[in-house]
Legacy VTK file of the C-alpha trace (Angstrom):
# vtk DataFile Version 3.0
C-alpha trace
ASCII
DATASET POLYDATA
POINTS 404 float
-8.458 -26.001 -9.380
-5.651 -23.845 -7.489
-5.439 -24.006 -3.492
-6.677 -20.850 -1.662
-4.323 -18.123 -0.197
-5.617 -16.712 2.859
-5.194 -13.392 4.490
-4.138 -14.744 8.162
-3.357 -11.426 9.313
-2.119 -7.816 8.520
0.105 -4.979 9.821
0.337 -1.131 8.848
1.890 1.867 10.243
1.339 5.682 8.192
0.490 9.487 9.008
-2.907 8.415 10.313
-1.632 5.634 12.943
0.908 3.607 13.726
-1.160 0.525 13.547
-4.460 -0.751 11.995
-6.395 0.269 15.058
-5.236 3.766 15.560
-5.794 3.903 11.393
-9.483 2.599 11.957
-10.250 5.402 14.559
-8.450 8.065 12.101
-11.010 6.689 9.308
-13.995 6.795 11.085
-13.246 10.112 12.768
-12.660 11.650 9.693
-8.756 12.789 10.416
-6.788 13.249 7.097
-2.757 12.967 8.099
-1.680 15.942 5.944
0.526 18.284 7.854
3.335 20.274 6.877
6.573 18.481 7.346
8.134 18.253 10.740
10.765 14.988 9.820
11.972 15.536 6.209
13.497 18.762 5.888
12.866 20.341 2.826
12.418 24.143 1.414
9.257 23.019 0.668
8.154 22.790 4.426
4.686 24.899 3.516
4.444 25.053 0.123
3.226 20.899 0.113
1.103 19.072 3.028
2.833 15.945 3.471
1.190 12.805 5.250
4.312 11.756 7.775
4.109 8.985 10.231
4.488 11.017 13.263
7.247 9.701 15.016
10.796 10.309 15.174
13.629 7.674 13.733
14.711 6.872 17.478
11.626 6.093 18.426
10.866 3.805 15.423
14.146 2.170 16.630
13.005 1.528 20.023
9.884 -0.154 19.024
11.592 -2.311 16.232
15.054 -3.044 18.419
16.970 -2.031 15.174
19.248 1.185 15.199
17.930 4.175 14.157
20.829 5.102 12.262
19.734 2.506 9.157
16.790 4.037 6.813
13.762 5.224 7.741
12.457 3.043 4.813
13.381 0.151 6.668
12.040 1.018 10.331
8.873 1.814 8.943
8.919 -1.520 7.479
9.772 -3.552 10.620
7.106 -1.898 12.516
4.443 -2.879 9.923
5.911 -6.444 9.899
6.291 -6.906 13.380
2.471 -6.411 13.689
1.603 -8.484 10.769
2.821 -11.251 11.931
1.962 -10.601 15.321
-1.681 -10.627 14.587
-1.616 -13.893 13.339
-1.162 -15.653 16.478
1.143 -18.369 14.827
3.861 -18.169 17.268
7.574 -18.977 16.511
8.487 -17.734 12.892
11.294 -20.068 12.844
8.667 -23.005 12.741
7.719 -22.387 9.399
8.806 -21.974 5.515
8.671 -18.244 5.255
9.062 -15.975 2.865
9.154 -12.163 2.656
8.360 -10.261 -0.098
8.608 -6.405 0.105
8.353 -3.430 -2.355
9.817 -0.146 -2.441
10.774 2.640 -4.764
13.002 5.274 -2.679
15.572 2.616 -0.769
17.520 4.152 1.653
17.271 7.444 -0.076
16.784 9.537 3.017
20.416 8.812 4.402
22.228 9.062 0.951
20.571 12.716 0.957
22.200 13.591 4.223
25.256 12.065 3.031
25.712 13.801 0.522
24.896 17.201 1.955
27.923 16.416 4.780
29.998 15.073 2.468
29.988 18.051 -0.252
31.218 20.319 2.663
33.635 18.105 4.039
34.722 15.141 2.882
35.988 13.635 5.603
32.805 13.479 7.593
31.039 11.451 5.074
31.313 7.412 5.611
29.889 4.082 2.930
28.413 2.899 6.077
25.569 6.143 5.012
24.550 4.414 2.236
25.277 1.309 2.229
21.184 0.752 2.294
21.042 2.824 -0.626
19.419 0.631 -2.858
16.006 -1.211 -2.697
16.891 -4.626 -1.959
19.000 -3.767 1.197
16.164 -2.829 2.948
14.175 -5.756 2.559
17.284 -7.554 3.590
17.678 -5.680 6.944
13.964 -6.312 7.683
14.262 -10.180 6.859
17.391 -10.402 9.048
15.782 -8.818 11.730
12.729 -11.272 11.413
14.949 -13.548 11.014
13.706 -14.990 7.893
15.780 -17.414 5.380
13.600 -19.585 3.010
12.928 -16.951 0.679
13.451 -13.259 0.039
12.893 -10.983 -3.049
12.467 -6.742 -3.380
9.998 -5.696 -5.758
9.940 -1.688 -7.139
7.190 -1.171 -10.075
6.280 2.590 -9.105
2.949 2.721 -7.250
1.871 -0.883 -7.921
4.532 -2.395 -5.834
2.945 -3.378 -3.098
0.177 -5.315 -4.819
2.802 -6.583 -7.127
4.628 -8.433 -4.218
0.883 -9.659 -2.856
0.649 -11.670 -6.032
4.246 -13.237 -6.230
3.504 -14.016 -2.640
0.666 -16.102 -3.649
2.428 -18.237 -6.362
5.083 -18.805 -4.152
2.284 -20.736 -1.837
0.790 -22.066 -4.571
3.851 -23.543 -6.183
4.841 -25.388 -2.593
8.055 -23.341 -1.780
6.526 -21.862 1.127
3.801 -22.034 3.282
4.063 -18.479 4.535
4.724 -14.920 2.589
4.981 -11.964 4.953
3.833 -9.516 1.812
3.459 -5.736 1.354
5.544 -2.588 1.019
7.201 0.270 2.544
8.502 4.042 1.935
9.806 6.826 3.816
9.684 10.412 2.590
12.822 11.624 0.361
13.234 15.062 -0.641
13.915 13.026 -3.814
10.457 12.006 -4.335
8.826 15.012 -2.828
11.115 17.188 -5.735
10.347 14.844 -8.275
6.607 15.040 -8.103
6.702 18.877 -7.836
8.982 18.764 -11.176
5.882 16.445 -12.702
3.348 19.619 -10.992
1.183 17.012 -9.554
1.414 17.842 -6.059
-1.136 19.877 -4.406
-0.777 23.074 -2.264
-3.731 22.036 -0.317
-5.146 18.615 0.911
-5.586 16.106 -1.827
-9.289 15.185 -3.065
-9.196 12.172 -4.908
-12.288 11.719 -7.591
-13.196 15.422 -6.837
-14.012 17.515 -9.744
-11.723 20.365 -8.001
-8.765 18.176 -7.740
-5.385 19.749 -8.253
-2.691 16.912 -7.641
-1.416 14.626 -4.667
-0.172 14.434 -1.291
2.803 12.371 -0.739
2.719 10.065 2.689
5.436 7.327 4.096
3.990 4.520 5.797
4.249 0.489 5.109
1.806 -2.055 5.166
2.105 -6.163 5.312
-0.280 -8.939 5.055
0.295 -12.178 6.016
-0.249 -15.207 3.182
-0.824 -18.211 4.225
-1.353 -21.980 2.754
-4.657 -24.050 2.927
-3.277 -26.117 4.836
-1.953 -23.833 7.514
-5.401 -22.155 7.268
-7.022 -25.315 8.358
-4.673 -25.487 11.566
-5.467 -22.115 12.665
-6.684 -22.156 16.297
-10.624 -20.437 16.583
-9.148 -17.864 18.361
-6.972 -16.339 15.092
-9.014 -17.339 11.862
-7.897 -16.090 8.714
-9.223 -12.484 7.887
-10.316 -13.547 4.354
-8.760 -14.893 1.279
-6.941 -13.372 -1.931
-8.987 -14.670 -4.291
-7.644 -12.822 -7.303
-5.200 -10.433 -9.108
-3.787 -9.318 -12.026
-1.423 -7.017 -13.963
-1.608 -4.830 -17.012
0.547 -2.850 -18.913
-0.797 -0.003 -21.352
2.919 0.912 -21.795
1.591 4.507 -22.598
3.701 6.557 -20.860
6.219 6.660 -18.565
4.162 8.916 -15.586
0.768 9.335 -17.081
-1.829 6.453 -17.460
-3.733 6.127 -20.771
-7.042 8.543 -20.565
-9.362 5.804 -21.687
-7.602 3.933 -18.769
-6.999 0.472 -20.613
-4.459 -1.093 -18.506
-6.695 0.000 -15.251
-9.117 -1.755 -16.623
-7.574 -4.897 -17.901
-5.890 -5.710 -14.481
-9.784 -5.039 -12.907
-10.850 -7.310 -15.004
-8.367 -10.142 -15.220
-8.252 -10.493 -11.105
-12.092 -10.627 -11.340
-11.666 -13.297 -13.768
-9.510 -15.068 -11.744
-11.811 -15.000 -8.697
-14.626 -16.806 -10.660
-16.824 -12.952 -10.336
-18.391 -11.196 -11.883
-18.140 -6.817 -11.573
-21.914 -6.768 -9.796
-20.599 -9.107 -7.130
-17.943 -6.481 -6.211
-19.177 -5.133 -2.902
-16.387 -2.269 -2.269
-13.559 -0.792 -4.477
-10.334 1.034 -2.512
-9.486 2.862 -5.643
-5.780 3.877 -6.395
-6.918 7.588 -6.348
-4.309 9.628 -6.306
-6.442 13.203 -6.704
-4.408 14.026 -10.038
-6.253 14.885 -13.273
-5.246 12.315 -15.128
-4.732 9.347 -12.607
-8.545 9.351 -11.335
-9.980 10.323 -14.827
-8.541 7.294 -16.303
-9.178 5.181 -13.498
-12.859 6.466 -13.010
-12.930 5.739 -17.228
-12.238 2.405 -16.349
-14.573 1.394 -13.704
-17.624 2.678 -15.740
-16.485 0.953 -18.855
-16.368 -2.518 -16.276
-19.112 -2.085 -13.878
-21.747 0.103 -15.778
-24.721 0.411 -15.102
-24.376 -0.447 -11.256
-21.379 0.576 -9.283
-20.027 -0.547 -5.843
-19.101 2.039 -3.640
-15.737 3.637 -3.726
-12.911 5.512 -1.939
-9.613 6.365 -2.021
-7.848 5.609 1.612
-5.538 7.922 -0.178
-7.416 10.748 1.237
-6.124 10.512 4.361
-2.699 8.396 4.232
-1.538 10.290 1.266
0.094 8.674 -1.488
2.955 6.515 -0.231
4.266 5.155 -3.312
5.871 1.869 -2.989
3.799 0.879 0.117
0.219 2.086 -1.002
-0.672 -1.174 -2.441
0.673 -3.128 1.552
-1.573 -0.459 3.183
-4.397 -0.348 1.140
-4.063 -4.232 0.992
-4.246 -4.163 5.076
-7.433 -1.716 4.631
-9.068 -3.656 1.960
-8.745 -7.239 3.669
-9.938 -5.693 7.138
-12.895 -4.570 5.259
-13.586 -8.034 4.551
-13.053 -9.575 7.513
-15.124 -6.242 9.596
-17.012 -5.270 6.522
-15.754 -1.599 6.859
-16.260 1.041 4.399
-13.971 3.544 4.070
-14.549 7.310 3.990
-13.627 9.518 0.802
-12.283 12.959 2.630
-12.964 16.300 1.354
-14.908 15.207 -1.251
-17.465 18.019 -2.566
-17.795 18.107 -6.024
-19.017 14.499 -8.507
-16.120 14.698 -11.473
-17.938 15.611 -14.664
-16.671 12.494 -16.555
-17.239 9.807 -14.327
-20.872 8.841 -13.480
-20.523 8.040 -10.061
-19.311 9.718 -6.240
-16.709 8.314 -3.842
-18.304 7.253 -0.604
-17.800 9.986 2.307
-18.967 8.331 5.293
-17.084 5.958 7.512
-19.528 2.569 8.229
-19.210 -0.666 9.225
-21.467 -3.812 9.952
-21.672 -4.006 6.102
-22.140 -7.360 4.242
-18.978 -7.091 2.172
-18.380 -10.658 -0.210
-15.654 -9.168 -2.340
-13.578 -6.278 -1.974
-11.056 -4.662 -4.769
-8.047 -2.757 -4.171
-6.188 -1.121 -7.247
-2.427 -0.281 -7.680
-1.597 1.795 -10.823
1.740 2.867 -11.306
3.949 4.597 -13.780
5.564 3.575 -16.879
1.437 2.078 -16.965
2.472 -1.089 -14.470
-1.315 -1.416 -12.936
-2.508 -4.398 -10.989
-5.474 -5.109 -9.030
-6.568 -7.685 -6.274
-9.328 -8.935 -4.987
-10.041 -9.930 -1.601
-13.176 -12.419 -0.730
-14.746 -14.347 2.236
-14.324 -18.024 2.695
-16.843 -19.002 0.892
-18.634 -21.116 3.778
-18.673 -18.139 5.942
LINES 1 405
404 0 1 2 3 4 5 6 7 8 9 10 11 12 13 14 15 16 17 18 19 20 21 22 23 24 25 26 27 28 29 30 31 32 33 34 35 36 37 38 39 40 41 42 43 44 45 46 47 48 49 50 51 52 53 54 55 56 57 58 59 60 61 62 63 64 65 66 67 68 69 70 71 72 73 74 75 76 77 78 79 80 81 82 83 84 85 86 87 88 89 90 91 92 93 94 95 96 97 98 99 100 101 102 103 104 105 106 107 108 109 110 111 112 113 114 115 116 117 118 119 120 121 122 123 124 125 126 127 128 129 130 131 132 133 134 135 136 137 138 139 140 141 142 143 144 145 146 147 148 149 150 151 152 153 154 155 156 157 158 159 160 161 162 163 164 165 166 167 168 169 170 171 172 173 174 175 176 177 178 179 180 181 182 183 184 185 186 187 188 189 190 191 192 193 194 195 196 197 198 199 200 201 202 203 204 205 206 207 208 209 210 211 212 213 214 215 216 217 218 219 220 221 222 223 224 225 226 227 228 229 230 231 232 233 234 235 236 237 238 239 240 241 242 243 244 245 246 247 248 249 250 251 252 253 254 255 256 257 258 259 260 261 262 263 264 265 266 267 268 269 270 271 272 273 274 275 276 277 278 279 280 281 282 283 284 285 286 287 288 289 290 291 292 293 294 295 296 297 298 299 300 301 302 303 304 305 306 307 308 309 310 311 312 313 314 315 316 317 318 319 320 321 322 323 324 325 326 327 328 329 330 331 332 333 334 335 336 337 338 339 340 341 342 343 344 345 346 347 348 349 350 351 352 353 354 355 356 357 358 359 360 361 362 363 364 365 366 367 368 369 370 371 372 373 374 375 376 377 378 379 380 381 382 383 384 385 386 387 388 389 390 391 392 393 394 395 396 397 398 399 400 401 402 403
């Protein structure tokens, strides 16, 4: 019998809000983010919608106190963090055994771009201090210093399954005593890096994204970061009434179909291992899943596969389903921390979330996303999938206490 790891809290900034709430109202007003780009510069400007966070890099500094010369990767990040931990109403971080664990894939890309660019036309005006946040693990480090976090810190990158990656080495760092408390997600700014490299893969859509639509044509590629707060059962148990935990994180796993290294097997195999491994470790079975927030990226092969996989694990009767994707876009390295913010509110609020521009079922998958915002719902259990290249997929589940 393994202690519980509860959900005490949650924090997300992306192109539909820059926190949960303004997110919520984008959701159930139906308000996609895509946009063409006004804060990556890029010949691409209207060729691709982008999702941006719609804010500029001083301002991000001004809410964060950090400069707004460092990454964009990491002032997203501190935002999200800042109200993750905020919303937990446990006070002074220094009071407790904290760790962080964050993902990302594009580090401090966006400044070594601009680097570069000066640099190649004179040399002179280029300086290390540019890109010294190059790589992944700086940013976490900036974040954590600014938090002011010590016990424990580690960077995760595993493509698009980041994010829930980090969730789950969160959790056995509670469970094996090291900490008591995991600050846990992701983050990612925009790069003209990743926006080039997923237009060399032609998997980016002219138009807005429609994830599980049969008229899909590719992605939409969004910056944001999202954080949840882990907690022990014992910490749990001193919560004050006022701040109970949202819900717990009752199970997860990951799979590897090692099929290829951008394109997920078409029967969907390690989709549907890592669905069904975190179900096994909540003690569920598929029928008691009450919502899924699908990966859904709107490619051909990424929701095939993925759709594949839900009907060979919940056949005949399916929960509902959406991709939050829809309107966030997909933001990489953070889309498991949002989506894990999203799918643990839905718990706690028991909030379905929309499907946008959905219009047409897929011809291979026997069921529709949901396209309606509601709430007031009777959600038990509530899965959020992460599948990312090179076949790294992982899943987690997200329950109520189980005497509420």
């Amino acid at each position: 019998m393994h202690s519980d790891v509860w959900i005490a809290g949650g924090g997300v900034i992306c192109g539909i809000g820059n926190n949960l709430s303004e997110c919520l109202t984008a959701f159930e007003r139906m308000e996609p983010g895509m946009a063409h780009m006004e804060y990556l510069h890029s010949v691409h400007r209207h060729t691709f919608p982008v999702v941006e966070v719609k804010v500029s890099n001083a301002i991000l500094a001004g809410w964060t106190g950090m400069s707004e010369k460092i990454s964009r990767t990491a002032l997203l990040s501190s935002v999200a963090v800042q109200e993750a931990w905020k919303s937990t109403g446990l006070g002074d971080i220094s009071q407790y055994r904290v760790g962080f664990v964050s993902a990302n894939t594009v580090g401090g890309m966006d400044k070594t771009e601009d680097f570069f660019a000066d640099y190649l036309l004179d040399p002179s005006k280029g300086h290390l201090s540019q890109v010294v946040h190059h790589e992944c693990g700086a940013i976490t480090e900036l974040v954590a210093d600014a938090m002011g976090i010590r016990h424990h810190i580690s960077t995760i990158s595993t493509a698009c399954s980041s994010s829930a990656n980090a969730l789950m080495y969160g959790s056995r760092l509670i469970r094996n005593n090291m900490v008591d408390v995991v600050i846990a997600g992701g983050t990612d700014a925009l790069t003209r890096f990743t926006l080039n490299g997923f237009n060399t893969l032609m998997i980016l859509d002219p138009a807005a994204c429609r994830p599980f639509d049969d008229t899909r044509a590719g992605l939409n590629l969004g910056e944001g970061a999202g954080y949840v707060v882990l907690i022990s059962d014992a910490l749990a148990a001193e919560l004050p009434s006022s701040h109970q935990p949202w819900c717990r994180l009752s199970g997860y796993a990951n799979a590897n179909d090692a099929y290829h290294q951008t394109a997920s097997s078409p029967d969907g195999t390690g989709n549907f291992l890592a669905m069904q491994g975190a179900l096994e470790m909540s003690g569920i079975r598929p029928e008691d899943i009450d919502y899924i927030n699908l990966h859904g990226t709107g490619t051909q092969n990424n929701d095939s596969a993925e759709g594949s996989a839900i009907a060979r694990l919940f056949a005949p009767h399916y929960p509902p389903v959406s991709s939050t994707k829809s309107f966030t876009g997909h933001t990489l390295g953070a889309s498991g921390g949002i989506e894990a913010v999203f799918s643990a509110w839905a718990v706690k609020e028991g909030v379905i979330y929309p499907n946008a521009n959905f219009s047409k079922q897929m011809k291979d998958v026997p069921f529709s996303p949901v396209t309606k915002f509601s709430a007031g719902n009777q959600l038990q259990h509530v899965m959020s999938n992460s599948f990312g290249f090179g076949g790294n997929c992982s899943s987690l589940v997200f329950s109520k206490n189980e005497q509420s």
